[in-house]
Backbone as XML, in Angstrom:
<?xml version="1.0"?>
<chain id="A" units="angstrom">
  <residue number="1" name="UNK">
    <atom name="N" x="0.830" y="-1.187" z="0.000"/>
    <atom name="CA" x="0.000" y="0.000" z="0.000"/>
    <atom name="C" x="0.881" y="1.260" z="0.000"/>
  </residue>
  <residue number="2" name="UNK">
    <atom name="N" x="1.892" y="1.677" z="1.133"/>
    <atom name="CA" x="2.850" y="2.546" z="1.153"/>
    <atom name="C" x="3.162" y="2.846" z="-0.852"/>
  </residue>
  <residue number="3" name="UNK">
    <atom name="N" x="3.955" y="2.192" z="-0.973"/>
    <atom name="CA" x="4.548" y="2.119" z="-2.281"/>
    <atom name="C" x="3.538" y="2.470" z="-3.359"/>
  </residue>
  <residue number="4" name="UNK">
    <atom name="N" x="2.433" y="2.287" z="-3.505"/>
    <atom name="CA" x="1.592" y="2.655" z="-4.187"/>
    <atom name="C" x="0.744" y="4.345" z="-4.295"/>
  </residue>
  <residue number="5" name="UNK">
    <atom name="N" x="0.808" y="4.598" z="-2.581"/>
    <atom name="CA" x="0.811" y="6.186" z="-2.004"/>
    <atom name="C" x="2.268" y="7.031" z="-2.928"/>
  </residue>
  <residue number="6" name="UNK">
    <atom name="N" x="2.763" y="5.895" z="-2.315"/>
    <atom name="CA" x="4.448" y="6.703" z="-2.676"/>
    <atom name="C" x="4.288" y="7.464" z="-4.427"/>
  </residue>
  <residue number="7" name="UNK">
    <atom name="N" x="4.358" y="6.372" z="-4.752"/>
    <atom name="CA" x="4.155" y="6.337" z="-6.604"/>
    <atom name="C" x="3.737" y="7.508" z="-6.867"/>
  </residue>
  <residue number="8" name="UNK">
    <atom name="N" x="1.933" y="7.650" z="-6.457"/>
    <atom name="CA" x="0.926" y="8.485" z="-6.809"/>
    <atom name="C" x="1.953" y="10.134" z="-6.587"/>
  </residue>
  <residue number="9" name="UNK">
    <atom name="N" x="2.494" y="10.451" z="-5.463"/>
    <atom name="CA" x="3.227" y="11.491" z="-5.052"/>
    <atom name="C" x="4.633" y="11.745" z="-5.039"/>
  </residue>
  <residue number="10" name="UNK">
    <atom name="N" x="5.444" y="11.377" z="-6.149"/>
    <atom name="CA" x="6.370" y="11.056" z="-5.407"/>
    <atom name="C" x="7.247" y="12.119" z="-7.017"/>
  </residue>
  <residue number="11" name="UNK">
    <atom name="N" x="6.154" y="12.186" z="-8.069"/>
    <atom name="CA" x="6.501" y="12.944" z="-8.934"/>
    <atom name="C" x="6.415" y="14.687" z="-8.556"/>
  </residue>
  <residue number="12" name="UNK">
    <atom name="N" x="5.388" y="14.581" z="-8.190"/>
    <atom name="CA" x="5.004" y="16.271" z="-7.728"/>
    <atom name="C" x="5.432" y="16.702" z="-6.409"/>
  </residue>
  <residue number="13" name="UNK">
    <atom name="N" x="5.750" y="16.278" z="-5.437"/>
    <atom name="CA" x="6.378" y="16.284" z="-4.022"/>
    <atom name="C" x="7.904" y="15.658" z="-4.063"/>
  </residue>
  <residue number="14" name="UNK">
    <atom name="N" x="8.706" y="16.692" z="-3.437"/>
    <atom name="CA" x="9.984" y="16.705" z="-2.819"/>
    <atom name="C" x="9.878" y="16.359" z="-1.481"/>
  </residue>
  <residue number="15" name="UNK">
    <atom name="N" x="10.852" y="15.258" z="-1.234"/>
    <atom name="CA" x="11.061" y="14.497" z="0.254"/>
    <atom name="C" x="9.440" y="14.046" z="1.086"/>
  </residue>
  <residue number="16" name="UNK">
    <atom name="N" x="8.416" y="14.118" z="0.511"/>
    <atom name="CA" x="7.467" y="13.392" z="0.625"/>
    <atom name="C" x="7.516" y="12.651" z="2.236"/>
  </residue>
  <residue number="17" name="UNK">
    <atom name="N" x="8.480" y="11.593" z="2.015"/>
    <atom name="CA" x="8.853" y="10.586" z="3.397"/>
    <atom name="C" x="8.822" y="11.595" z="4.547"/>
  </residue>
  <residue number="18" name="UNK">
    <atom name="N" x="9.506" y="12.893" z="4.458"/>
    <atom name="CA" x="10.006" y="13.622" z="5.548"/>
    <atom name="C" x="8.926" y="13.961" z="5.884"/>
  </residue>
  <residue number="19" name="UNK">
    <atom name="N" x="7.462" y="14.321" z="5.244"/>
    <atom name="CA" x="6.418" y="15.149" z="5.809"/>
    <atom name="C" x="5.927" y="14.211" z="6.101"/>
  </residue>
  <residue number="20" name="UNK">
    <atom name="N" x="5.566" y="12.983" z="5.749"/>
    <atom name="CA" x="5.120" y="12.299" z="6.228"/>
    <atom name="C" x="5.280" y="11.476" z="7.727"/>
  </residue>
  <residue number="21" name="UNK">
    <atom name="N" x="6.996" y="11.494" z="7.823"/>
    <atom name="CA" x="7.299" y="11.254" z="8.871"/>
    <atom name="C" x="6.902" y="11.948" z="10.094"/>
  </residue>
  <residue number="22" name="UNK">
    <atom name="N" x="6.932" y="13.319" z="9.860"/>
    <atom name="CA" x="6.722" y="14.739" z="10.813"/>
    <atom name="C" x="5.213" y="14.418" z="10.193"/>
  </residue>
  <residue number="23" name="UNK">
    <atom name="N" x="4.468" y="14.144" z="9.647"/>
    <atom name="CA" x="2.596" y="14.277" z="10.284"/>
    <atom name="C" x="2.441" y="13.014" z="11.023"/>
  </residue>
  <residue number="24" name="UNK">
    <atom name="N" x="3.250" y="11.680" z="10.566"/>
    <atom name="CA" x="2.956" y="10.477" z="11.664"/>
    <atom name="C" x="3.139" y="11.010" z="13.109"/>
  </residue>
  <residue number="25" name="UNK">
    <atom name="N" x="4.278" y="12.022" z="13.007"/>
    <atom name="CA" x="4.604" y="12.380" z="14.843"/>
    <atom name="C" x="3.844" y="13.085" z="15.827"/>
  </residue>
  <residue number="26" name="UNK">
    <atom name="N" x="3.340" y="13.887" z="14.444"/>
    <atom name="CA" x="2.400" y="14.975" z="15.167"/>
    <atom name="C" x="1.177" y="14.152" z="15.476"/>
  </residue>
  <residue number="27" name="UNK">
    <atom name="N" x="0.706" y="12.748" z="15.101"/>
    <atom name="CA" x="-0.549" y="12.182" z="15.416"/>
    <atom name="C" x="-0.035" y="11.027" z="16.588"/>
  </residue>
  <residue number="28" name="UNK">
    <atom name="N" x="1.250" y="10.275" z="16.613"/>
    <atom name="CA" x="1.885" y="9.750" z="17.752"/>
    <atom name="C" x="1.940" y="10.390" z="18.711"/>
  </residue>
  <residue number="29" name="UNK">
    <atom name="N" x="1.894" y="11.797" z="18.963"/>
    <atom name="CA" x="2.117" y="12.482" z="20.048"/>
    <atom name="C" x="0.065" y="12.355" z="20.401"/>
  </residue>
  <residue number="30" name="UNK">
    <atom name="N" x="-1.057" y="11.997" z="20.236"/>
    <atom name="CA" x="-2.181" y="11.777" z="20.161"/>
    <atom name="C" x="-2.843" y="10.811" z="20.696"/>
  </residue>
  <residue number="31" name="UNK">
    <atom name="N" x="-1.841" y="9.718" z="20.289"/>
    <atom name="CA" x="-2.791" y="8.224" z="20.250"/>
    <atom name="C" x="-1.503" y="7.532" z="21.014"/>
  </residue>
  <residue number="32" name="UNK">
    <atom name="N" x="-1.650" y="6.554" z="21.935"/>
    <atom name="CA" x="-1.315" y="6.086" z="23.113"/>
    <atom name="C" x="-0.643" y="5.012" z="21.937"/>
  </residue>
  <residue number="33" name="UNK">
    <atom name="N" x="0.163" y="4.390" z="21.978"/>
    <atom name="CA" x="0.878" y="3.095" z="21.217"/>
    <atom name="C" x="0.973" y="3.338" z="19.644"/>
  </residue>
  <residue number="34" name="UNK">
    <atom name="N" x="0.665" y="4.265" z="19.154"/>
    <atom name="CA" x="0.817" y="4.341" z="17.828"/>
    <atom name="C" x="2.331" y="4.322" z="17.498"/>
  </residue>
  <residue number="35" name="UNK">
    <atom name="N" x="2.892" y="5.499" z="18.455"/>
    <atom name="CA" x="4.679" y="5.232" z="17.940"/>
    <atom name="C" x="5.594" y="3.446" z="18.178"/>
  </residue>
  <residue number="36" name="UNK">
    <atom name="N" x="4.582" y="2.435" z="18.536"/>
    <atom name="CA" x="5.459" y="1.147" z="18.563"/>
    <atom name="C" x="4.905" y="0.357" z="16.904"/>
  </residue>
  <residue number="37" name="UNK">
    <atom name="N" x="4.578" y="1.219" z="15.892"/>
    <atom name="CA" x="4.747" y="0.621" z="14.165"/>
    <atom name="C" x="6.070" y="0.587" z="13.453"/>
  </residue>
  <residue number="38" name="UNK">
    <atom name="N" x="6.121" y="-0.106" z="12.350"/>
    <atom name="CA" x="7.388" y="0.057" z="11.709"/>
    <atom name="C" x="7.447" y="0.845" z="10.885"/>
  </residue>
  <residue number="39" name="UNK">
    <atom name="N" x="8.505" y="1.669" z="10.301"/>
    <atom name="CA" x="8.549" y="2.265" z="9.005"/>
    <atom name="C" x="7.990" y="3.100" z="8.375"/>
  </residue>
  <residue number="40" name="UNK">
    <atom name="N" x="7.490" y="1.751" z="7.691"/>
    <atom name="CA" x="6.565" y="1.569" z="6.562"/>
    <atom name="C" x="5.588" y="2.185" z="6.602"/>
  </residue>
  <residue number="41" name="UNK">
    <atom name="N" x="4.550" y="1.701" z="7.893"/>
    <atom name="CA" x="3.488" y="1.874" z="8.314"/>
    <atom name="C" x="3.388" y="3.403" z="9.229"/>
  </residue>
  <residue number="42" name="UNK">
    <atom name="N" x="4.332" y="3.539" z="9.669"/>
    <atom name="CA" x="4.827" y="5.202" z="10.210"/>
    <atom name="C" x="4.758" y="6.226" z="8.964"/>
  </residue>
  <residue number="43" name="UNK">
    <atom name="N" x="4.899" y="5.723" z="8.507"/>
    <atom name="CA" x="4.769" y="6.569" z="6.566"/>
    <atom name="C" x="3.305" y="6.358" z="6.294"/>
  </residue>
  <residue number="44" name="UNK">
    <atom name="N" x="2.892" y="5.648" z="6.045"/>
    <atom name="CA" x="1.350" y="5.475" z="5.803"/>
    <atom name="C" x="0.732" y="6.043" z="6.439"/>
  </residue>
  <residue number="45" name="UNK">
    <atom name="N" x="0.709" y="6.097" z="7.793"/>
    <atom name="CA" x="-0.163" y="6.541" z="8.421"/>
    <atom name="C" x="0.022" y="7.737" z="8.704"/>
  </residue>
  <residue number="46" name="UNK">
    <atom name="N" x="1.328" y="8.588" z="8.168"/>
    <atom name="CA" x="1.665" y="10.037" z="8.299"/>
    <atom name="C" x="1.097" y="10.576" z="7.005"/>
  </residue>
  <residue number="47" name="UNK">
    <atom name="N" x="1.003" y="9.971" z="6.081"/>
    <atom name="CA" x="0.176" y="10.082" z="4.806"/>
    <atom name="C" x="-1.237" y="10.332" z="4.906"/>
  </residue>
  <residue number="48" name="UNK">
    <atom name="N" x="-1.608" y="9.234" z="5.496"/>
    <atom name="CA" x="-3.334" y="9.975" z="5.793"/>
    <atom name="C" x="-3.590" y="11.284" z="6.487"/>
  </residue>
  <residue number="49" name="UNK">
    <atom name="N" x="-2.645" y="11.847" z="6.498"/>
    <atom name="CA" x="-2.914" y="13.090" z="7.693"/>
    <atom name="C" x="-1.972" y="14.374" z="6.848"/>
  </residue>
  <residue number="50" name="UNK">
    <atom name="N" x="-1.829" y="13.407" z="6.119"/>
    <atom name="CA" x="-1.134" y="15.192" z="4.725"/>
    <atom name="C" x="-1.980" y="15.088" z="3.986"/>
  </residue>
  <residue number="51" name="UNK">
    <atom name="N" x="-2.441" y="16.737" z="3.566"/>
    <atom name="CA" x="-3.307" y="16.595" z="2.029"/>
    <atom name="C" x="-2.473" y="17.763" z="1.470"/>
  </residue>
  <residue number="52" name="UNK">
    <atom name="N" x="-3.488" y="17.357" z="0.354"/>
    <atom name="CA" x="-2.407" y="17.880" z="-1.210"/>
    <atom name="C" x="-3.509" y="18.556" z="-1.200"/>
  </residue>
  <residue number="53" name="UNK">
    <atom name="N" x="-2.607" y="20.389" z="-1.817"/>
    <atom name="CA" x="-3.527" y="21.396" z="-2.041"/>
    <atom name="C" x="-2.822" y="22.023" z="-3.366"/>
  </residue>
  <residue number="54" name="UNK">
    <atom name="N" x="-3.873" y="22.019" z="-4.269"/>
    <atom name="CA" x="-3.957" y="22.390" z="-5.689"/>
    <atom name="C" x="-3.142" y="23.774" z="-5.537"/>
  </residue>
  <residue number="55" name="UNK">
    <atom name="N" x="-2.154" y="24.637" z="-5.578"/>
    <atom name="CA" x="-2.382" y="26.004" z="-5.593"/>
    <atom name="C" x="-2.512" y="26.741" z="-6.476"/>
  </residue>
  <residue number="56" name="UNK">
    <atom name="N" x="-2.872" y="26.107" z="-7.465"/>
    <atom name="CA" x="-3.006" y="26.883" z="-8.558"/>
    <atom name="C" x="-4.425" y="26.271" z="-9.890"/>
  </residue>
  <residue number="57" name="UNK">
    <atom name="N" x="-5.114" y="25.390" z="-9.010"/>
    <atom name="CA" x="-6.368" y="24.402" z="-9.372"/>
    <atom name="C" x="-7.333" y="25.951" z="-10.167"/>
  </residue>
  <residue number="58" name="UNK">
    <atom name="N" x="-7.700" y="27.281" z="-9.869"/>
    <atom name="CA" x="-8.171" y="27.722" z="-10.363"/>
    <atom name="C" x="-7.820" y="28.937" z="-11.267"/>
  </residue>
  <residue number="59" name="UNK">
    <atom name="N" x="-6.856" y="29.399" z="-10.845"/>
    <atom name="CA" x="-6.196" y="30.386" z="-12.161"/>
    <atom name="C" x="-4.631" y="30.783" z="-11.848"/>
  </residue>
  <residue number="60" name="UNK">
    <atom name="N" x="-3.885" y="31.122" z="-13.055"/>
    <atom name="CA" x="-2.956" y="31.727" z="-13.003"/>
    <atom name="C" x="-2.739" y="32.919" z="-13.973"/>
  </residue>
  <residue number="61" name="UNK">
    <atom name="N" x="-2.743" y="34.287" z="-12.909"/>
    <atom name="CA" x="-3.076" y="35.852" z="-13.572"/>
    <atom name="C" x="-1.333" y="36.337" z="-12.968"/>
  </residue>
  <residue number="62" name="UNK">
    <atom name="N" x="-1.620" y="37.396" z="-13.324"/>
    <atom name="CA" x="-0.289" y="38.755" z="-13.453"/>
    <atom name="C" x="0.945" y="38.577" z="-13.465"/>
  </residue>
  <residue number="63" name="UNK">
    <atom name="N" x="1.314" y="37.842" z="-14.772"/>
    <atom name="CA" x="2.566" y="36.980" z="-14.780"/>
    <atom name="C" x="3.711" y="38.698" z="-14.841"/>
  </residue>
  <residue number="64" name="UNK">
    <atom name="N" x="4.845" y="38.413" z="-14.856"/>
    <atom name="CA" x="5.692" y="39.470" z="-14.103"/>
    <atom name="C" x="6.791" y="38.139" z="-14.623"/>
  </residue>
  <residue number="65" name="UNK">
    <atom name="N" x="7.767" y="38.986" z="-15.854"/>
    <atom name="CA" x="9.023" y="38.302" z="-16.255"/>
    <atom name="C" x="9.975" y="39.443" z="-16.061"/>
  </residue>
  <residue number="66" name="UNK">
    <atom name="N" x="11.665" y="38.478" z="-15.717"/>
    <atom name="CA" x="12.766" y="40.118" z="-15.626"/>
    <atom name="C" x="13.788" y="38.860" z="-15.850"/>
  </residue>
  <residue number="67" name="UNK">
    <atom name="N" x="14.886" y="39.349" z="-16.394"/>
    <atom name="CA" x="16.406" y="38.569" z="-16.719"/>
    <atom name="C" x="16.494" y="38.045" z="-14.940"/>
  </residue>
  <residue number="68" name="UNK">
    <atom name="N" x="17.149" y="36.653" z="-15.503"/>
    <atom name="CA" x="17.878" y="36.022" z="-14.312"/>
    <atom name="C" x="19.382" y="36.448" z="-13.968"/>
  </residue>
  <residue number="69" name="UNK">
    <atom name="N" x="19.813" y="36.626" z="-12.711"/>
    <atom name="CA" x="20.958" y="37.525" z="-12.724"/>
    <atom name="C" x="22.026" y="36.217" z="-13.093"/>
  </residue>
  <residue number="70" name="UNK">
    <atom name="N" x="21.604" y="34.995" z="-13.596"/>
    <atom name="CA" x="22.726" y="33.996" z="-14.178"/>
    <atom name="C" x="22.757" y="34.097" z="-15.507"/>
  </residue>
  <residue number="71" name="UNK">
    <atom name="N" x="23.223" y="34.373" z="-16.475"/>
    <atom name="CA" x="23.065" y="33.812" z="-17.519"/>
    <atom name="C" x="24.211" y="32.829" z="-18.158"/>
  </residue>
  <residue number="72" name="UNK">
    <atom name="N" x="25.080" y="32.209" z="-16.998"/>
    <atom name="CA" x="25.993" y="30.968" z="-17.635"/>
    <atom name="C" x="25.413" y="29.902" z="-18.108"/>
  </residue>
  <residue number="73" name="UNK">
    <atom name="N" x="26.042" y="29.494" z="-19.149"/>
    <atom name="CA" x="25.863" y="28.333" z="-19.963"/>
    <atom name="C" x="24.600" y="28.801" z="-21.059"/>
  </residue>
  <residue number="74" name="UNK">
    <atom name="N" x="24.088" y="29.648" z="-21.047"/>
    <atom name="CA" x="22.769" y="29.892" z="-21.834"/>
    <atom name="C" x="23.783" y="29.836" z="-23.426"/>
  </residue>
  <residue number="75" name="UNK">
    <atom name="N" x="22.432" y="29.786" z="-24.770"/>
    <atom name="CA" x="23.377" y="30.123" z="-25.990"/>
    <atom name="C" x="23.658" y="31.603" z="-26.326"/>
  </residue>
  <residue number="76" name="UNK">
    <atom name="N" x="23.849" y="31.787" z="-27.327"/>
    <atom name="CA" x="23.654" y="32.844" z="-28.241"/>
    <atom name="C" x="22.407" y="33.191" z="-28.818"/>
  </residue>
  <residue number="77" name="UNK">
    <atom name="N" x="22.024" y="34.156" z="-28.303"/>
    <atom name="CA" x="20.726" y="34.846" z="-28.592"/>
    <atom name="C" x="19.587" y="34.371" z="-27.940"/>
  </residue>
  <residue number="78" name="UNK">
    <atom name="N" x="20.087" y="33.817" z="-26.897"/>
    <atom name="CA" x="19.141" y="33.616" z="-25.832"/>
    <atom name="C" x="19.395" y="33.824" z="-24.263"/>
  </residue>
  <residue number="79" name="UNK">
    <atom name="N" x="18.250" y="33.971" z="-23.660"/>
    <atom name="CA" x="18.283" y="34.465" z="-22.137"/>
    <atom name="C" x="17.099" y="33.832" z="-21.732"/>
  </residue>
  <residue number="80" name="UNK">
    <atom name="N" x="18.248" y="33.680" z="-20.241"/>
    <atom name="CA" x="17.526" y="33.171" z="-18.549"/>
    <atom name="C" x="16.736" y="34.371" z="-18.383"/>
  </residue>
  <residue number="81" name="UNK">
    <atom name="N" x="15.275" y="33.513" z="-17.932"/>
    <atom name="CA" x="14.651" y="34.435" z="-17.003"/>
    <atom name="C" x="13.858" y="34.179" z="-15.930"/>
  </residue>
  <residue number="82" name="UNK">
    <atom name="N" x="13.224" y="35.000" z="-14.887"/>
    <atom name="CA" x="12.243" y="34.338" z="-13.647"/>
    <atom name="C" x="10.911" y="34.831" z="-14.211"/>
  </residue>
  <residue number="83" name="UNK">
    <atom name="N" x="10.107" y="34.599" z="-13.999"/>
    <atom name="CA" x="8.589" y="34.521" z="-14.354"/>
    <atom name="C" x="8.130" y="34.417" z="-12.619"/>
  </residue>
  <residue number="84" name="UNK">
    <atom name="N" x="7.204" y="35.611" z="-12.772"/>
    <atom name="CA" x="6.142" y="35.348" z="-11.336"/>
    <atom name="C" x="4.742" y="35.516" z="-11.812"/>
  </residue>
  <residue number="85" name="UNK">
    <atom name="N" x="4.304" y="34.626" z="-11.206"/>
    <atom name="CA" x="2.692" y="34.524" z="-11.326"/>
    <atom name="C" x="1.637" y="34.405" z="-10.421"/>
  </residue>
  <residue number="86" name="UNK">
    <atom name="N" x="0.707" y="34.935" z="-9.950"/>
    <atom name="CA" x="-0.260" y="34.903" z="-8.761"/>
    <atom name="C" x="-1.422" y="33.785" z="-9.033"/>
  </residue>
  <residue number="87" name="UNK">
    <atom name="N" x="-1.680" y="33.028" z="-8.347"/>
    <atom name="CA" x="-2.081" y="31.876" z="-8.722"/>
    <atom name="C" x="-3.501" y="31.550" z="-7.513"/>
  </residue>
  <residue number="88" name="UNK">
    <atom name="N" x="-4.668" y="31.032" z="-7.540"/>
    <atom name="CA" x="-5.344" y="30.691" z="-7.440"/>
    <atom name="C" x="-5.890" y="29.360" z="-6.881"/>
  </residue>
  <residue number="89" name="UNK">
    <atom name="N" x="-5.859" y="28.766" z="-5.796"/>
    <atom name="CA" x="-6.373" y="27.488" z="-5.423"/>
    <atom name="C" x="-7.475" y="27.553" z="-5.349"/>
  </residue>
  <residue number="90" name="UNK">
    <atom name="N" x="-7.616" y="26.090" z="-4.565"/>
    <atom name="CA" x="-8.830" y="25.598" z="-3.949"/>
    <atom name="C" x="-9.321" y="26.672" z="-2.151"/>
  </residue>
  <residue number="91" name="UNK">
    <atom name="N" x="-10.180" y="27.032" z="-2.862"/>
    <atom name="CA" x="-10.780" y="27.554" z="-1.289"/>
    <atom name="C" x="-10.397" y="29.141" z="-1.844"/>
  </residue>
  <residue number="92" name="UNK">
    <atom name="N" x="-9.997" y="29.523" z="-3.304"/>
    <atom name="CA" x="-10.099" y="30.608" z="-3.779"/>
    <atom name="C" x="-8.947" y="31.012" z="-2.907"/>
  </residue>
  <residue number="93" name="UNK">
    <atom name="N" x="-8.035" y="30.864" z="-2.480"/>
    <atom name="CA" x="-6.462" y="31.176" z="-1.295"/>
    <atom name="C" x="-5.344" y="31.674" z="-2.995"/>
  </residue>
  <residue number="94" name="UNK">
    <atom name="N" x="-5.153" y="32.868" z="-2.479"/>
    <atom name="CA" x="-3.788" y="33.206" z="-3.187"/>
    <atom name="C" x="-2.645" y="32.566" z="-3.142"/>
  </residue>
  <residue number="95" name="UNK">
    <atom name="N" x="-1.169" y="32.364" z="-4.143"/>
    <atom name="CA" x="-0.451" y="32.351" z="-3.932"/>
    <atom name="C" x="0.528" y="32.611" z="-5.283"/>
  </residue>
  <residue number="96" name="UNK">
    <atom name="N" x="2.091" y="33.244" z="-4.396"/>
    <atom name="CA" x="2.980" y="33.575" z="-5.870"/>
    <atom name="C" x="3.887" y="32.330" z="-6.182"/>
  </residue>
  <residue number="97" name="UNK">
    <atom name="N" x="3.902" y="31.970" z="-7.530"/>
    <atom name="CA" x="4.261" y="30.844" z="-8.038"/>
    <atom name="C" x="5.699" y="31.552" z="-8.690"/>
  </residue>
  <residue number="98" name="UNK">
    <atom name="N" x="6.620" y="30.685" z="-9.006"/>
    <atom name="CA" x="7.753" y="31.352" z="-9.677"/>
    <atom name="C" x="8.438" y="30.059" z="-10.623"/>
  </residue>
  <residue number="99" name="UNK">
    <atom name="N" x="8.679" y="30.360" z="-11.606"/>
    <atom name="CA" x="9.245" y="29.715" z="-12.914"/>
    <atom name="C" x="10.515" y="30.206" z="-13.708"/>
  </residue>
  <residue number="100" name="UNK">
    <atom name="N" x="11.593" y="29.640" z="-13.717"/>
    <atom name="CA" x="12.342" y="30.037" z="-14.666"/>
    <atom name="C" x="12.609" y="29.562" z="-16.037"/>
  </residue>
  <residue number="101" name="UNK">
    <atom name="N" x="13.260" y="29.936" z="-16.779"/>
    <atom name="CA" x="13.058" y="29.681" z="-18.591"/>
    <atom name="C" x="14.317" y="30.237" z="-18.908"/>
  </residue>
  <residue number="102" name="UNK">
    <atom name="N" x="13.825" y="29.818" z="-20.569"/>
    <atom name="CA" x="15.160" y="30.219" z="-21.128"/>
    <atom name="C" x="14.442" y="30.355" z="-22.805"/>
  </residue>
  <residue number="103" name="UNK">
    <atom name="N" x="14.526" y="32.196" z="-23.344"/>
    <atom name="CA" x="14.030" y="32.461" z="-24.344"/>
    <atom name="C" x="15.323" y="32.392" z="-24.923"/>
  </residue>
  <residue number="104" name="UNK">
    <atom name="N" x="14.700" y="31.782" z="-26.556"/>
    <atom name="CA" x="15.460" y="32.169" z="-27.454"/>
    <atom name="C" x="14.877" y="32.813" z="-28.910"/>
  </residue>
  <residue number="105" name="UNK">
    <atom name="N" x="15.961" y="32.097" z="-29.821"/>
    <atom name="CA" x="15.545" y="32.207" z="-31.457"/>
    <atom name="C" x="14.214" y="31.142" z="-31.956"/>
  </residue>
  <residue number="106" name="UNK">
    <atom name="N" x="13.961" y="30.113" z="-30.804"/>
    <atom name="CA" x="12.527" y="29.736" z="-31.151"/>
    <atom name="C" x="11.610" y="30.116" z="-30.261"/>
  </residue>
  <residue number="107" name="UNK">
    <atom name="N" x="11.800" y="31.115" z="-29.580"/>
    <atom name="CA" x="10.997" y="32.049" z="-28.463"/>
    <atom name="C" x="11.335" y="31.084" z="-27.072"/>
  </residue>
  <residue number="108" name="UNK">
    <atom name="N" x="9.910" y="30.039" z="-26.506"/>
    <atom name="CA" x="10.259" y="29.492" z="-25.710"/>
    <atom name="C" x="11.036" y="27.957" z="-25.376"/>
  </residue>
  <residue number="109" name="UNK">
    <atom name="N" x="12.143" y="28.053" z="-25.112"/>
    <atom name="CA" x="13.045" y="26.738" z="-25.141"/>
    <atom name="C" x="12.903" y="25.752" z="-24.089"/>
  </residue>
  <residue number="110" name="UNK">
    <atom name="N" x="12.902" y="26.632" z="-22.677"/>
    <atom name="CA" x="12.409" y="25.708" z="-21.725"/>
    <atom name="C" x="12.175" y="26.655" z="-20.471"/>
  </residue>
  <residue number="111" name="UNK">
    <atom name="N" x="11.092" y="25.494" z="-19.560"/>
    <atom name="CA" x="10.709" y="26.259" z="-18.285"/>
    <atom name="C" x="10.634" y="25.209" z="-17.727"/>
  </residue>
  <residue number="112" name="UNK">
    <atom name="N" x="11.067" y="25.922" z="-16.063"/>
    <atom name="CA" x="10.950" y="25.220" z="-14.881"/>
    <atom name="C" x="9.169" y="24.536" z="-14.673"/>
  </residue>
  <residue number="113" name="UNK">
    <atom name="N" x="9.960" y="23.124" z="-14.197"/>
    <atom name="CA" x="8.537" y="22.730" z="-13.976"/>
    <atom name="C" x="8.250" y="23.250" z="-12.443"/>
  </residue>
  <residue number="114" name="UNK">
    <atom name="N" x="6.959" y="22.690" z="-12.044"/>
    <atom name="CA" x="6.582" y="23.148" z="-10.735"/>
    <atom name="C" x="7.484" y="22.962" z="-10.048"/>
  </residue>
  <residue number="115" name="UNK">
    <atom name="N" x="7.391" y="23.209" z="-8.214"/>
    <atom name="CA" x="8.404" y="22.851" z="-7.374"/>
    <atom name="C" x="7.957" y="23.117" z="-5.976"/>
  </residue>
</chain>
């Protein structure tokens, strides 16, 4: 079961295990014998007690681009940049999202995925 949680999250979430570990604790500190599980199951059950929040499930408005103060390794005739964007969840909650890229001679070459 773990491994299958894992899977589902494990593309869109960084260190995953760690929050999970720290929400199992925060519910061990709760329930009388819960901290004598293994692992595994210390992960699982720190899992049921994290949720995943869309932050950007309903819009992304007032994007805001400016040069990145790196531009090593970029090519010729192209430039690093940061991108900010105000973004929209669930429960209508703000938040600023940030992306970097790299324009060129075919306009857009690449951008940061989420993070």
């Amino acid at each position: 079961m773990l491994a299958s949680v894992q899977a589902d999250f494990e593309s869109r979430h960084r260190h995953m295990n760690l929050v999970w570990r720290d929400h199992f604790n925060e519910a061990a500190e709760l329930v009388p014998g819960l901290s004598n599980v293994d692992d595994s199951r210390k992960l699982l059950i720190g899992s049921y007690f994290t949720m995943e929040y869309a932050f950007a499930s309903a819009a992304l408005f007032n994007p805001s681009i400016t040069l990145h103060p790196d531009q090593k390794g970029i090519g010729e005739n192209s430039l690093r940049f940061i991108m900010s964007l105000r973004s929209t969840g669930e429960g209508h909650v703000s938040s600023i999202v940030f992306r970097t890229g790299v324009i060129g001679p075919q306009l857009l070459e690449r951008l940061s995925s989420a993070s």
